[in-house]
C-alpha positions, 0 to 999 in steps of 0.5 A: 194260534196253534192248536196241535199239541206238543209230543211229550218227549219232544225236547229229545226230538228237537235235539235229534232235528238239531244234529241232522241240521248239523250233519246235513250242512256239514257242520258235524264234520267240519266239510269242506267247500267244493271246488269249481262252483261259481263262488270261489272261497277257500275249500277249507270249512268257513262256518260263515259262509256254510251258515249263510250256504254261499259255497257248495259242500264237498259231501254234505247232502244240502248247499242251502246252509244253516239259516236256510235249512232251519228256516224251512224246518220251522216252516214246516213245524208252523204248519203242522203246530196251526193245523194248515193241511197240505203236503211239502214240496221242494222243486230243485233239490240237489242231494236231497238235504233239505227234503230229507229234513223236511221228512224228519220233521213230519217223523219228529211231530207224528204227522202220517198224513202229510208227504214230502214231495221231491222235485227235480230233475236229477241230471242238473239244470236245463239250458236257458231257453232265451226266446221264452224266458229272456231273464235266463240269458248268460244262465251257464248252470247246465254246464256244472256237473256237480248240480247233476245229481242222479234220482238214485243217489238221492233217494241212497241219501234218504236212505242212509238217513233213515228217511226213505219211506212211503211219505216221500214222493219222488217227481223226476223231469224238467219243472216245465213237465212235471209241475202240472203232474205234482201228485198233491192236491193241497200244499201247505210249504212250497220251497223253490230253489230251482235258479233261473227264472224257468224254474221259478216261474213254472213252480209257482205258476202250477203250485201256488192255488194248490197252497192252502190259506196260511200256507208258506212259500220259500224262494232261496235265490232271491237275493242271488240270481237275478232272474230268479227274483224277476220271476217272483215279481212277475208273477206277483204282478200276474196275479196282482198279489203284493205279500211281505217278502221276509227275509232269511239270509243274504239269498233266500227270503219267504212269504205266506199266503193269505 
């Protein structure tokens, strides 16, 4: 049920989230697909599959694509509408779209107490650390320097976008590092997209308790990476929890606490 009241001039603000998703997926510009990613397509603009995010985009600031961009927005939005408190957080965020979506959905709703908290590395994906996480063996993401987007070049994004303020928290350093440090004591969206089993499991494994009741978890290469779904399973059998994987699209599915 929800219990937060709607702003009055809120239609003009959901179109205003309606051309970000757009600009922030390349859609607005028709982007082209990035040569060199481990999915070939043809580089010219194919909306089908920038909607599902199967291609890396030449300039736009997110991969995720449309349905899984506008998914962690109504996430987002449920939350705030229901009164679940906590903040976001994004573990893996490439050029940072997503995050900055997120920002933009908290300005849309006047929320000030809630911050977007922005995970990553910012030097692309650690090598597979085989002998501790075996799922991750054949792993040869670290090797694409494409992923390996600097923190200041994410934060320029944020700032062109007109999203960087003092609600956005950046945490640089490997998950296995930093999750134990993530400066929120209560979350109310977790969206993992971090690849491999060690950048899903240590995510989970630090964040999960800090989700509050009704809270919701995104996991966006379930379907796609092997070792990213193994994780989500063992941890599910590590804490003898069973809740209803709801799918996105042919990669991403999410979850909510109860």
């Amino acid at each position: 049920m929800y219990t937060r009241p709607v702003p009055e001039d809120f239609a003009a603000r959901r179109e205003q989230l309606d051309q970000l998703e757009l600009t922030l997926t390349g859609f607005a510009n028709r982007d082209p697909s990035l040569p060199g990613g481990p999915i070939q397509f043809d580089p010219t603009f194919r909306p089908d599959v920038r909607n599902l995010g199967l291609d890396w985009p030449k300039s736009a600031l997110t991969m995720v694509g449309r349905k899984r961009l506008h998914n962690f927005r109504r996430l987002i939005e449920r939350v705030i509408r229901s009164e679940i408190p906590g903040d976001i957080i994004e573990t893996g965020v490439w050029r940072g779209g997503a995050s900055i979506l997120a920002r933009a959905v908290l300005k849309a709703w006047d929320v000030t107490d809630r911050r977007v908290i922005v995970a990553d590395s910012f030097q692309g994906l650690p090598p597979p650390n085989v002998e501790l996480w075996p799922a991750d063996i054949g792993s040869d993401l670290h090797d694409y320097p494409d992923l390996a987007v600097s923190l200041e070049q994410v934060q320029a994004n944020f700032r062109e976008m007109g999203m960087l303020d003092e609600q956005v928290v950046f945490l640089k350093g490997w998950f296995r590092d930093t999750m134990p440090l993530v400066p929120s004591t209560q979350l109310a969206v977790i969206r993992l997209d971090g690849d491999m089993y060690e950048s899903t499991i240590d995510p989970l494994n630090h964040l999960y308790d800090r989700l509050s009741p009704g809270g919701w978890v995104i996991v966006d290469d379930y379907h796609m990476i092997p070792a990213c779904k193994a994780a989500v399973h063992d941890f599910f059998n590590a804490r003898g929890i069973n809740p209803g994987l709801r799918p996105i699209d042919l990669c991403g599915v999410f979850f909510r606490k109860g």
